[in-house]
N, C-alpha and C positions, 0 to 999 in steps of 0.2 A: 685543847689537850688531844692528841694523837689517842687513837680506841688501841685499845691491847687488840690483842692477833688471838683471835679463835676461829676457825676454819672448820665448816663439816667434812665429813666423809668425803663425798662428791670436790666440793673443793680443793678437796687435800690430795684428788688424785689428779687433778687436773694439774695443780702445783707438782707434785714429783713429777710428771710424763715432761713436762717443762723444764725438771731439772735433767731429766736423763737425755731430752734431744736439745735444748738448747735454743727451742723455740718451734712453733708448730700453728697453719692454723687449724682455725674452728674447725674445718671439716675433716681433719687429717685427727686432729684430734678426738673427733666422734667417734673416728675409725677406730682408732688406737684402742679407744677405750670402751670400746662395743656400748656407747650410749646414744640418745639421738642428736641430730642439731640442734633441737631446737633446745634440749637441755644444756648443751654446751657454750649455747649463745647465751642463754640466762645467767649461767654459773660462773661465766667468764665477766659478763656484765658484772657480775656481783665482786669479782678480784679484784676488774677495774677500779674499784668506788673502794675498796680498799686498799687499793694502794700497792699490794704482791705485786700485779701482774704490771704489763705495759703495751703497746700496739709498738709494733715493728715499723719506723718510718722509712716510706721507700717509694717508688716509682707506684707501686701496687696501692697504697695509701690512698692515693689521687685519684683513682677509681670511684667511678659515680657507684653508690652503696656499700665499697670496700668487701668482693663479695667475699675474697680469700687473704688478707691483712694478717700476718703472720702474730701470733701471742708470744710473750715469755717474761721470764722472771722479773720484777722492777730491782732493780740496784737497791733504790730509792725504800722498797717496802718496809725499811728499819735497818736496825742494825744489832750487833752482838760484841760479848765480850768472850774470853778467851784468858786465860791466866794459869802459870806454872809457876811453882816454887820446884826448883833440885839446890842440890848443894851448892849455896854462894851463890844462885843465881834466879833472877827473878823476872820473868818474859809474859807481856804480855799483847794482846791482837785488837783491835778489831776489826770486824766485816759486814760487810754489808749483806743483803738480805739474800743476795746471787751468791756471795760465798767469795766474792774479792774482798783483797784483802785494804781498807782505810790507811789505818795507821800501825805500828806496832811500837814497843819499849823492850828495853835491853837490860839490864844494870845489875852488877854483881852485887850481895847485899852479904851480909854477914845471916847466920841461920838465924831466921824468926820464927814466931808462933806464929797459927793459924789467926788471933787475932790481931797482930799485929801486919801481917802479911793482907787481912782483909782490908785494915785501914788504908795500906800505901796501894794495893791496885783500886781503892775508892779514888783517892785522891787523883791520881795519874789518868784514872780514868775521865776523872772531872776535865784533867786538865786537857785530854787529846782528842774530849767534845765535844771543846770549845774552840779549840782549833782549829778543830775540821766540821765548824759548825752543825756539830748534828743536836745542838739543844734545841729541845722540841720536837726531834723527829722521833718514831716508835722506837723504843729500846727492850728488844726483847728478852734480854737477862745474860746471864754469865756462868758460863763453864769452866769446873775448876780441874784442872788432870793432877794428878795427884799421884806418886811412884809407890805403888805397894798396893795389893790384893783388900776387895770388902772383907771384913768380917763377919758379914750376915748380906744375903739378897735385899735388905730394905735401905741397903747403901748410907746410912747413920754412920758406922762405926767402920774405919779404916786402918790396915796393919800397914802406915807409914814408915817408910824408912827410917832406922835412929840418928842420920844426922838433921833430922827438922825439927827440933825440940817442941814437947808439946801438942804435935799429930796424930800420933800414933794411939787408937782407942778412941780419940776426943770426942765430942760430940758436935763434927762441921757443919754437919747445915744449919745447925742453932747461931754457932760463933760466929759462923761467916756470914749467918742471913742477918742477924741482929746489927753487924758491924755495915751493910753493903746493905740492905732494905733494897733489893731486885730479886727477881726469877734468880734461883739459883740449882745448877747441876753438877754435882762431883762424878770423876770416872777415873779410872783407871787410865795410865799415862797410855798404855798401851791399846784400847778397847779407842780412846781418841783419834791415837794416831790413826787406827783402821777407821774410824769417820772422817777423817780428812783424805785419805785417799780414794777412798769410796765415792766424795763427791765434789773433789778438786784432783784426782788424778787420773781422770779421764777411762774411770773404771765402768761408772754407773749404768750405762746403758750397753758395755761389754760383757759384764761377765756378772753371775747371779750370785756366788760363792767367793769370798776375799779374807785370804788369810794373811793379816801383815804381822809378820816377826820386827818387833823392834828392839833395837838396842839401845838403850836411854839409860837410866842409872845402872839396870841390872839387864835381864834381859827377859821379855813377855812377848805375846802375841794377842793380835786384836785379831775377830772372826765376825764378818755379817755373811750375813747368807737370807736373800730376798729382802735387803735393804732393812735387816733389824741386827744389833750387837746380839750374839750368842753370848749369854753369861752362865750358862750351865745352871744345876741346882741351886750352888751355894754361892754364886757370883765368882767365881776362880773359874771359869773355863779358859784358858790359855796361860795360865801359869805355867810355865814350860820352864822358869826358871827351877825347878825341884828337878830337872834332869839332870841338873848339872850341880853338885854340890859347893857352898860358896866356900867353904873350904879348901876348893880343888881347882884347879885353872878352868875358865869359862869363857864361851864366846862372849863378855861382855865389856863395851869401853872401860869400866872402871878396873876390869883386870890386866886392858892393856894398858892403862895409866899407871899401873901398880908395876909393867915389867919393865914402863920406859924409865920409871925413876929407881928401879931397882938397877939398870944399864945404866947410870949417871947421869941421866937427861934431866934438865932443868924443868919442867913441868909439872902445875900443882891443880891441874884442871883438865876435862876432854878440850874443853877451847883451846889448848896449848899444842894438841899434837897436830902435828904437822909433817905429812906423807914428804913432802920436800925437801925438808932438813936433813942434812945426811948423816947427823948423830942418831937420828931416830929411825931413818928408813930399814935398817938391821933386825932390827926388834920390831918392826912392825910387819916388814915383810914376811916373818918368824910366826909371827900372831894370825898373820890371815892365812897363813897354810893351815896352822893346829884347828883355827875358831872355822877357818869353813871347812874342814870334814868335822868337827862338830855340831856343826850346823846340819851335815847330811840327813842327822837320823831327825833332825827336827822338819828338813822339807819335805823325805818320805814317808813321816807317821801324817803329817796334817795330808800328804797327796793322798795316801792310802784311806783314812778315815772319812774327809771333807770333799776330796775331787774339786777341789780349788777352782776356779778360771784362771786366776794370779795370787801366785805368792810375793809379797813386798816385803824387801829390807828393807828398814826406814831407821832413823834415828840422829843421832844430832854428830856423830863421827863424821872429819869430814867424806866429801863427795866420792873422792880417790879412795878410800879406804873401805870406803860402801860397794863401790863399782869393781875394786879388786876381790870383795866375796864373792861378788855373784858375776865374775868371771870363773872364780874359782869351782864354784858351785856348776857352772854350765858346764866345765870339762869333767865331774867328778862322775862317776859311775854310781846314778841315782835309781832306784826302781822306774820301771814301767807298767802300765796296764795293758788295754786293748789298744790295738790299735797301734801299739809302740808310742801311745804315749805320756810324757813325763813331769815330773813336777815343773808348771811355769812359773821359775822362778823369773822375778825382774828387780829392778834397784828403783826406790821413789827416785822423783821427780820434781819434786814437788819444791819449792822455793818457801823461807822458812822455817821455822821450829812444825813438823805435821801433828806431836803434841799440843801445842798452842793454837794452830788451826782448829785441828781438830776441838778441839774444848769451847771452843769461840762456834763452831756450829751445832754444838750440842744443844743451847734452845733450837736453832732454825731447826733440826733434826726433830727435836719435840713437837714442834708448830706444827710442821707442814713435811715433817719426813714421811 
């Protein structure tokens, strides 16, 4: 039987530093981390025999006593799950212990409860870690993203959106632990994605401050700042969706799904819109003028407040429709500070659901964040 993943202090910083450059060695790494070698040689030792880390094979390897043998993350150190329910549709990851991504699922489903949503990603799960042989190897639990704000900081009780019957209030960590018996962590669809970008979008060792605005059912924002989620008091910090009232037009896909089929467009889903099609481009061109100067006040209160490194649009819209805000966004007349300068906004990157990612590294985040 593979040992669960517990990590000290000292270990766990050696693991980030790893994740942020991407491999380092022993001496570089003492530096980095104002400790000595001779502690980093022992603490390293100690990864090795767990299984985290790896030795870099290379030309250097060969080295009679290997003096500078570069370290970094094992693939191999386990693995994670990852899971979203939105309307009709049910995705889900896994990855490995570096944060690549294994295998994923796709499949439209009809709206389930939460337990019945825990049984089908048990089962699915069985089935794609048997495929990708990882039975037996460390499995260190599953994150769920979830669309809608906690109801309390002790993340029990979730204000789900009402097309997931059954969500909203429940009590998920019970439902889904009793149904799924793994490590389990619920978050906000949005606080995820900004984990996914954070440590698959080439952020981590950039910039200290990361605000991502996502656009996913509704529209939120995920905020770390020195590699931990800001959740405010009451767990709602980046609810940004109350800026814009849902009664009223919003920068969010579900409002432009609403004007494409109100212009006669055949679409009953985000998966259906399509920058390409030229029944749709009319109305969607229309929507990324309105949503990105709507968007303005939301890049200059996070610039003004947070002083950001990167502001990320993320979201499951496609590619073109994301890249057409934050064109929009670069020519708009945004505040500045010193210096002249302004909010950095940029568009993910990232290959993927960054909800799903994101959620699938919510244990490693817990481990070894």
């Amino acid at each position: 039987m593979v040992r669960a993943l517990a990590l000290a202090k000292d270990q766990r910083r050696i693991v980030q530093e790893l994740r942020k450059t991407g491999g380092l060695s022993r001496s570089l790494l003492a530096t980095r981390l104002e400790i000595s070698n001779a502690a980093v040689t022992k603490l390293s030792r100690e990864l090795l025999a767990l299984g985290v880390i790896e030795e870099v094979d290379g030309p250097e390897a060969r080295q009679r006593g290997r003096p500078s043998i570069p370290i970094r993350i094992a693939p191999g150190g386990g693995y994670a799950i990852g899971a979203t329910a939105h309307k009709g549709v049910l995705d889900i990851v896994l990855v490995d212990f570096a944060g690549g991504t294994i295998a994923t699922h796709h499949e439209n489903v009809p709206p389930i409860d939460p337990r019945e949503f825990a049984k089908r990603v048990r089962r699915i799960t069985h089935r794609l870690a048997d495929r990708h042989q990882l039975l037996g190897q460390r499995m260190l639990g599953i994150g769920v993203a979830v669309p809608g704000p906690a109801l309390s900081n002790k993340g029990d009780r979730w204000s789900i959106v009402d097309q997931l019957p059954g969500w909203r209030g429940a009590d998920l960590p019970r439902i889904m632990g009793d149904e799924l018996g793994w490590p389990l962590w619920i978050e906000n669809d949005a606080n995820a994605a900004a984990l996914a970008e954070h440590y698959l979008g080439g952020l981590m060792d950039k910039v200290s401050t990361l605000a991502v605005i996502l656009l996913g059912y509704g529209i939120g924002a995920g905020v770390i700042v020195d590699g931990r989620l800001m959740r405010g008091e009451y767990g709602v910090a980046g609810e940004i969706g109350c800026l814009f009232p849902i009664d009223q037009p919003r920068p969010s896909p579900l409002d432009l799904l609403s004007l494409l089929q109100a212009a006669g467009c055949r679409v009953s889903s985000v998966a259906d819109i399509d920058p390409e099609a030229p029944a749709q481009v009319p109305t969607i061109e229309a929507w990324m003028d309105r949503a990105a100067h709507q968007l303005e006040l939301v890049c200059n209160t996070v610039f003004a407040w947070l002083d950001p490194g990167a502001i990320v649009l993320a979201g499951p819209l496609p590619a073109k429709i994301l890249r057409g805000l934050g064109e929009r966004l670069g020519r708009a007349a945004l505040v500045s500070t010193v210096n002249e300068r302004r909010p950095p906004v940029r568009v993910s990157g990232l290959v993927g659901s960054p909800i799903t990612l994101g959620a699938a590294l919510l244990p490693i985040h817990s481990f070894a964040g």
